[in-house]
N, C-alpha and C positions, 0 to 999 in steps of 0.2 A: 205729166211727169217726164223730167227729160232721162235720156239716156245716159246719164252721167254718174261714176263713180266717185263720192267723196271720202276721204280721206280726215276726220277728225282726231288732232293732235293735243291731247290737255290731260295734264297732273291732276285736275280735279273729276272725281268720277259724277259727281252732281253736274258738273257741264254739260262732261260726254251724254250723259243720258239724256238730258232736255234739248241738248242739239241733236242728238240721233232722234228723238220724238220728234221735232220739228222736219228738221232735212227729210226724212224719209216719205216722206208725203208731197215733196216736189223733185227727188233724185232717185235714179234706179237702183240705188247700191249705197250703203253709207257704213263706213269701217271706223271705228274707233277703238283707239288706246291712249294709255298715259303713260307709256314709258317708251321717249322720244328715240330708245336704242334700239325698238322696233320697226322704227319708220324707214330703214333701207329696205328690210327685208319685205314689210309690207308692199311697200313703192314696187317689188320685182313679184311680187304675188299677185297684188290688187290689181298693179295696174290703175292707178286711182289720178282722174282727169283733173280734179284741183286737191289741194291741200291745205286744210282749214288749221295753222299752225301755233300755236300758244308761244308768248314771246319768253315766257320764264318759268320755269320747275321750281321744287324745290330743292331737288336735289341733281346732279349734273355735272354737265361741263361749262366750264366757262358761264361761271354763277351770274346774275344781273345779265346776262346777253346770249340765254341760252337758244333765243327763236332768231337772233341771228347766225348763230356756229350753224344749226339745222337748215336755217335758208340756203348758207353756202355748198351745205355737205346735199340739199337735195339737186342744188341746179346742178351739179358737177354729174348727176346720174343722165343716161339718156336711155329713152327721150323722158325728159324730165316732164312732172305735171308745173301747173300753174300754182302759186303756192300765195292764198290770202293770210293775215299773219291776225293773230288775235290777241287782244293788247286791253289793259287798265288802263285809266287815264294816266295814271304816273309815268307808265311808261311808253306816251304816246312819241317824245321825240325818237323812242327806239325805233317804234313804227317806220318811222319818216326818215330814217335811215335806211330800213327796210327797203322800204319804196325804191329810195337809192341805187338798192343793190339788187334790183330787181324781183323785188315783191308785184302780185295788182295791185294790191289795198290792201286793208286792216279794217276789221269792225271793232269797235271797244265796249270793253264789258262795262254793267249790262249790256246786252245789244236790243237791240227792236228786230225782231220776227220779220218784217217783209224787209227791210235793208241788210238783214244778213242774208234772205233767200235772193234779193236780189244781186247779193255782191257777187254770189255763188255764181247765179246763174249766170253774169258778165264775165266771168272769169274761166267761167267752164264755155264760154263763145269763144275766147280768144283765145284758150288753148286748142279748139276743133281748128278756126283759122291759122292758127299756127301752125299745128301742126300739117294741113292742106299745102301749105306754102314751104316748108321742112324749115322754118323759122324760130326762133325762141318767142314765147307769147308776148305779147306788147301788154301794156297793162291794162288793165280792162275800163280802166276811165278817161282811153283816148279816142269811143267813137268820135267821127266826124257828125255835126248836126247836120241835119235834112232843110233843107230851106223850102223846100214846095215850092212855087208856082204862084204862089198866089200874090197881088198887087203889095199887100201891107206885110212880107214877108220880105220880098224883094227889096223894098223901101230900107226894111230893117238891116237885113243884107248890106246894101250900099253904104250906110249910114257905120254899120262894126267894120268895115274894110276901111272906112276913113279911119273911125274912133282908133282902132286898136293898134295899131303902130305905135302909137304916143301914149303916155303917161299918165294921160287923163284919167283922174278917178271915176268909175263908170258903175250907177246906178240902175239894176234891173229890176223893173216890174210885174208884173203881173198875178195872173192867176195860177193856182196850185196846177202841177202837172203839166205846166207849160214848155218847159224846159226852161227853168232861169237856170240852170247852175251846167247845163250842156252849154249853153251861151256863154256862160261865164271861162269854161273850159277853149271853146270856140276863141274870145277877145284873145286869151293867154296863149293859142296857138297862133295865133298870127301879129304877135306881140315881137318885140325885139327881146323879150324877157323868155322867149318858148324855151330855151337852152339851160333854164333856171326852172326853182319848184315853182306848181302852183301849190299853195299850203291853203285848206277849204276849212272852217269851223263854222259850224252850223253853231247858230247863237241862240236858239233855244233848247238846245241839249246841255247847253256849258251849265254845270252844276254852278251857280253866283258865288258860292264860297270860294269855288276854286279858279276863278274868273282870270283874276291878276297871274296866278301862279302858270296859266292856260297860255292865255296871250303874252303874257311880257317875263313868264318865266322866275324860275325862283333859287336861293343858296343852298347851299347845306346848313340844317340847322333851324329855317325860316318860319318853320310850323311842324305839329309832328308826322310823324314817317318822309320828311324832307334828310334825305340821308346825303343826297347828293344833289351838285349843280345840275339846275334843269336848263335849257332855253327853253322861252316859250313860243308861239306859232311865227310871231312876227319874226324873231330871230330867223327861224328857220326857213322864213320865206323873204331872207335877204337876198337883194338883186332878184328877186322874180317876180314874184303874183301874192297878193293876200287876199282869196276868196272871202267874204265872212257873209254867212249866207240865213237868214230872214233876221236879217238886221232890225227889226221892228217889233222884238220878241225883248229885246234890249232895256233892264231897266232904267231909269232916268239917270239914279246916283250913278250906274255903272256906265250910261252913256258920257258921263263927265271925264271918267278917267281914259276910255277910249280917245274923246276928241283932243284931250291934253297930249296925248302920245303920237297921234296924228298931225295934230299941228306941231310941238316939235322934233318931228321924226325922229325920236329918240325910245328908248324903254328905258327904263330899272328893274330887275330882278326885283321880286319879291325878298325880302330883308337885305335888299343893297339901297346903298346908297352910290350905287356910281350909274350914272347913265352911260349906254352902251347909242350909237347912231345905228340907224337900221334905213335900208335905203327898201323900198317896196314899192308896187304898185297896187291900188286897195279898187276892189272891184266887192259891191253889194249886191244884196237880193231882196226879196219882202214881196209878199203877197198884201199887204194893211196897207191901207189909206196914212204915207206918212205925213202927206200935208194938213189932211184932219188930225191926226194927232199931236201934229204943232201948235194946233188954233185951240185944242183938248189943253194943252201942256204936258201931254205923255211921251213927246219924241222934243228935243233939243234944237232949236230952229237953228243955230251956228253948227250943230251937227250934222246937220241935211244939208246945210248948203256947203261941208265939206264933203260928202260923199258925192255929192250931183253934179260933181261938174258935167258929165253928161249922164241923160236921163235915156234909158233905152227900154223900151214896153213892149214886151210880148204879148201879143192880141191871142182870145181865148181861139179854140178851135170851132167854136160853133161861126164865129166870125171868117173864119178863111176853108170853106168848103171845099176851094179848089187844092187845096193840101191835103185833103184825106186818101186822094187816092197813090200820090206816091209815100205817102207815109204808110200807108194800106201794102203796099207792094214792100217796102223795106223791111218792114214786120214780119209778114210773111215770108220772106225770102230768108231773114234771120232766124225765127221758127226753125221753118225747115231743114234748113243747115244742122241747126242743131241737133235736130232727131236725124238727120242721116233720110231724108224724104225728099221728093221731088217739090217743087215751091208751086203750092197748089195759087187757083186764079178764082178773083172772084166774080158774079152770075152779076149780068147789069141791074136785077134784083135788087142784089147784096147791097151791089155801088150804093144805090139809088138810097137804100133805106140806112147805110152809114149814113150818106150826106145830110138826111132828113133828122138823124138826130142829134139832140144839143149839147152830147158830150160834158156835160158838169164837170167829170174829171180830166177835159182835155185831152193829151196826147199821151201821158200815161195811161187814161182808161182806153183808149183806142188799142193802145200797144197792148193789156193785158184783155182785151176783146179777140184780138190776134190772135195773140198766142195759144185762148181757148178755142175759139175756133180751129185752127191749126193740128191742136191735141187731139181733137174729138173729130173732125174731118175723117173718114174714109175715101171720099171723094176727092178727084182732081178739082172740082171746081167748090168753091165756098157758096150754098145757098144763103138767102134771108133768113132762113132759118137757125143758122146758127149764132145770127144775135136777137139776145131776149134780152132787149131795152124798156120791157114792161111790166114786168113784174118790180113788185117790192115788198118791204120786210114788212109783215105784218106786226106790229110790237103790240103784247097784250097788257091789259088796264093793269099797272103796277099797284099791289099791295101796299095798302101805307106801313111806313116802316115802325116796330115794335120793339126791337131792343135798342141799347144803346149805338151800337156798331152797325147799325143800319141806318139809326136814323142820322149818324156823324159822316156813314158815306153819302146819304142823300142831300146832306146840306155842302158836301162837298162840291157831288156833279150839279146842285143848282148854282151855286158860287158860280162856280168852271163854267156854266152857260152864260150866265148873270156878268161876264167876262169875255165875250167871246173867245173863250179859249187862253188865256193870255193867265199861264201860271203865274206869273209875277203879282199880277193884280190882285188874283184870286188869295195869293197866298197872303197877302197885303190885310185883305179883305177879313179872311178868319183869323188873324193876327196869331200866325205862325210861318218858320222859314220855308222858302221854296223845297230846299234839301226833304223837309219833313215832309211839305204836302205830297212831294214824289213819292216818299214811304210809303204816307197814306193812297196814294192812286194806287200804286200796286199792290199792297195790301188788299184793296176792295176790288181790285180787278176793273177799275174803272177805267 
């Protein structure tokens, strides 16, 4: 649990309560209300290290733009906290204005459980750093990547110092938890575009209904609750960077209308007709085999070859052993910091039996190996003991299912297996939309 006071800000009391349920289990302190004319006085009471900020009320100031008037009126307090901003899809370009005006980040509703804990927890690093240095927080998705040590790390290294200057659309691979999308942040800083947004859409979150309206933006009027001109991401990530990150998640129809916008670097608003020019740099991610799914017919072969002009792979971590130990030392040293401890060292032991194992989750599981160790450490030094690489979930013989709603989740999660994963397919498969099977995942807790 870190030491950190949060501060949640939201009109809906069903929020507050499922986000204090959650945060309080990885933060020391968690304040919430929904009436944003609190948030001064809270801010000079709590003392609250980040501020988890709702972008609209219902009722207020400055109606439609209410989480920006609050952003402004919190940074102007000293010392101000770090302030993440908490946003609907409708109104993610508010976000992204946000950012602008020095927000970290934004999670959007719904959120996902560990990307809200961890957006927190980056945000509540950069305000301790900040505050160290008597600076205003930087935003919390500008670590620097760690390159290691190691041969095929170095190689990669070499290889984004050439790539990233230039224009080059640049395709990243690898495994989960490798870092593709710190790399992708990486190319964008040492770009001639750094000066400019990078604007990131994770392609398997994009609701497909709202696909067009997401990336290319939409009118007033265009569908209902479109009340107002939207842009959508590419707009907003004119002149700089267009992350779009497991591009491979992408259904086929919807991969057409991507490559048509890409090739002529143009959009149209959803219910326009006028094409807008949008000048970008488009940087991917994916974890999938997209060259087998061109030979499948599930990925678009002119589509991959406009993404790849160059192809950059991140090798898993069981492959580059000589990286675990400064990524070992950055973790820790990060930990530390953050609880206010001295940055414990680990027993040639420890080393020995990190190196020895094969990490599945990569450098995410490494980092959140860390950080328990770290929590639970009394000790200056980290034994072997504090990683338990051995156990596992023992799952017991599942009951066959009996009523109907059991056995519609069960043909569900077999579909979702029977797919590796790949909602699109799966929802394909039971012949209903993506939007529903989402329902139904959450609904059954799947």
């Amino acid at each position: 649990m870190l030491p950190a006071t949060i501060l949640v800000v939201d009109d809906n009391r069903g929020i507050l309560s499922a986000a204090e349920l959650l945060l309080r289990a990885h933060f020391r302190r968690v304040v919430t209300t929904h009436n944003p004319e609190r948030i001064r006085a809270l801010i000079r009471d709590e003392s609250p290290d980040v501020v988890l900020l709702d972008m609209n009320f219902h009722a207020g100031i400055n109606s439609g733009n209410e989480g920006l008037f609050w952003l402004a009126e919190i940074r102007k307090l000293r010392p101000a906290p770090t302030v993440v901003l908490f946003t609907a899809y409708a109104d993610i370009d508010l976000a992204v204005r946000g950012i602008k005006e020095g927000a970290a980040d934004f999670i959007v509703k719904p959120w996902d459980n560990e990307r809200l804990v961890h957006t927190l927890t980056e945000a509540y690093r950069a305000h301790v750093a900040a505050s160290k240095q008597g600076a205003p927080p930087a935003p919390a998705m500008q670590d620097a990547i760690c390159w290691g040590t190691s041969p095929a790390m170095q190689q990669l290294r070499a290889l984004v110092e050439r790539v990233a200057p230039t224009d080059a659309n640049v395709l990243i691979t690898g495994e989960n938890g490798t870092g593709k999308g710190m790399l992708a942040r990486e190319l964008h800083r040492l770009s001639a575009r750094s000066r400019r947004p990078l604007v990131t859409v994770d392609m398997g979150a994009v609701v497909e209904t709202l696909f067009e309206s997401e990336l290319f933006g939409h009118v007033r009027g265009a569908f209902t609750d479109a009340r107002t001109d939207r842009p959508g991401k590419f707009e907003a990530a004119d002149g700089g960077t267009l992350f779009l990150d497991e591009i491979g998640n992408l259904p086929p129809y919807l991969q057409a209308k991507l490559l048509a916008a890409l090739q002529s670097r143009t959009v149209t608003r959803l219910g326009s007709n006028r094409a807008l020019p949008v000048d970008i740099r488009l940087l991917t991610a994916t974890n999938r085999p997209l060259d087998e799914m061109v030979a499948r017919g599930d990925f678009r072969q002119d589509l991959l070859y406009r993404i790849n002009t160059i192809r950059l792979s991140l090798p898993p971590l069981r492959e580059r052993p000589d990286d675990i130990l400064p990524l070992a030392q950055r973790f820790l040293r990060r930990w530390a910091d953050a609880a206010g401890r001295p940055i414990p060292t680990l027993t040639e032991a420890a080393l020995r039996k990190l190196r020895a194992y094969s990490w599945p989750g990569n450098v995410r599981e490494l980092e959140h190996a860390l950080e328990k160790a770290t929590i639970l450490s009394d000790s200056p030094e980290i034994s072997p003991d504090a990683f338990d690489f051995t156990s596992a979930i023992v799952r017991p013989t599942p009951t066959p299912p009996t009523t109907l709603e059991e056995m519609e989740a069960d043909l569900i999660r077999r579909t979702i297996d029977s797919h590796a994963g790949n909602l699109s397919h799966a929802a394909t498969a039971l012949g209903i939309s993506r939007q529903t099977l989402y329902n139904k995942i959450k609904r059954y807790g799947i």
